[in-house]
N, C-alpha and C positions, 0 to 999 in steps of 0.2 A: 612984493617979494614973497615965497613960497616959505612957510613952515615946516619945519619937518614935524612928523607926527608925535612928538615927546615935547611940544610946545608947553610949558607951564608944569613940566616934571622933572624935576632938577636930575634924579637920580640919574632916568634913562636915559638924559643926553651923552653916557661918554656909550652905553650899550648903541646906543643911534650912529654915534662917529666912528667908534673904532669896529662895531657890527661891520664895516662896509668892509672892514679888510675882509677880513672870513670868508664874505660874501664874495668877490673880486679872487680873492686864494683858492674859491673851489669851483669858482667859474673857470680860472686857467689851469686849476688841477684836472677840470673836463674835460677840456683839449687833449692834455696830456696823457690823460687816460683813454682817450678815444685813440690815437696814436699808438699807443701800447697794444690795444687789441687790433687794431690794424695789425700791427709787424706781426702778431701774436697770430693773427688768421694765416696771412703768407708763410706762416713755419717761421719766424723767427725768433729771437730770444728763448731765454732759457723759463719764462715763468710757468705756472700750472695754469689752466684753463677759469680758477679760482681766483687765481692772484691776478690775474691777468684782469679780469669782470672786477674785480674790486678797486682795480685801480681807475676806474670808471664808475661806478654806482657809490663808492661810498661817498668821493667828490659831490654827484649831482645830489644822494642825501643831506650830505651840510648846507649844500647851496637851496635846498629845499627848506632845510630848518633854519636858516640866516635869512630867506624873505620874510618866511613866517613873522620870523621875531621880530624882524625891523619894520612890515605892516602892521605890525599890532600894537593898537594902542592900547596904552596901560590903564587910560577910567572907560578905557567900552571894551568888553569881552567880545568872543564870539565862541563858547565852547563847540557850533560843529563846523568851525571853521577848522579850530584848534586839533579837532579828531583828525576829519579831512587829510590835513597835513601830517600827522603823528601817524596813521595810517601809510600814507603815500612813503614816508621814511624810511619806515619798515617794510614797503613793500617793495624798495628801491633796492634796501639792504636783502633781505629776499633773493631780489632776482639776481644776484651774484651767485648763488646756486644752480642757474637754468642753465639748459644750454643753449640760452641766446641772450644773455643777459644785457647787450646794447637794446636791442629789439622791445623786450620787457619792458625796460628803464624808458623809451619814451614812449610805450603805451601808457605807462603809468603817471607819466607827465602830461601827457595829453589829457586823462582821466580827470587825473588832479586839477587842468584847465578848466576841463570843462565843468566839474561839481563847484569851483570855486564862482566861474560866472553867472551859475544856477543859484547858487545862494546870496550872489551881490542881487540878481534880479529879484529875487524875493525879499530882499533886506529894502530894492528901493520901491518893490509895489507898497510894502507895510506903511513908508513913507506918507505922511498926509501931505 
């Protein structure tokens, strides 16, 4: 049977379970938001070109900062893990300003992919 990563930390375990909703609520807020600028492209709805990008970047930032938190264990840091991500959040929030803010948003997810498995590699060469 799999542990979740807050094994032996009494605190984090309700951060570990109810974490999931947040994570799950900005997962389906993505859709939702990708939806939005859909219609929002074909001329519809009433929103600004603003409201519209943020009803899509601000979702995939939560959902960026609810992996974080829920990979992260509490007796092993990783501060440039920690940047990485706090980075990418703001860069998510950010691109709700451009004028292509889907586009942005998974550049910066891609980015985000790729520095994160750069850094597991290096975390498992150090490994004896």
């Amino acid at each position: 049977m799999s542990q979740s990563p807050s094994a032996g930390v009494a605190w984090f375990r309700p951060v570990w379970g109810y974490g999931h909703y947040a994570l799950f609520a900005s997962a389906a807020a993505t859709g939702a938001g990708l939806a939005v600028n859909v219609a929002r492209a074909e001329g519809h709805g009433t929103l600004t070109d603003e409201q519209a990008a943020a009803t899509y970047t601000v979702p995939v930032a939560v959902f960026i900062a609810m992996v974080r938190l829920l990979h992260r264990h509490p007796s092993r840091t990783s501060a440039p893990a920690d940047i990485v991500h706090l980075a990418a959040v703001l860069a998510v929030l950010a691109a709700t300003c451009t004028a292509v803010p889907v586009l942005s948003t998974g550049i910066i997810a891609a980015l985000l992919i790729t520095a994160t498995v750069v850094m597991a590699g290096r975390d498992a060469a150090r490994q004896p």
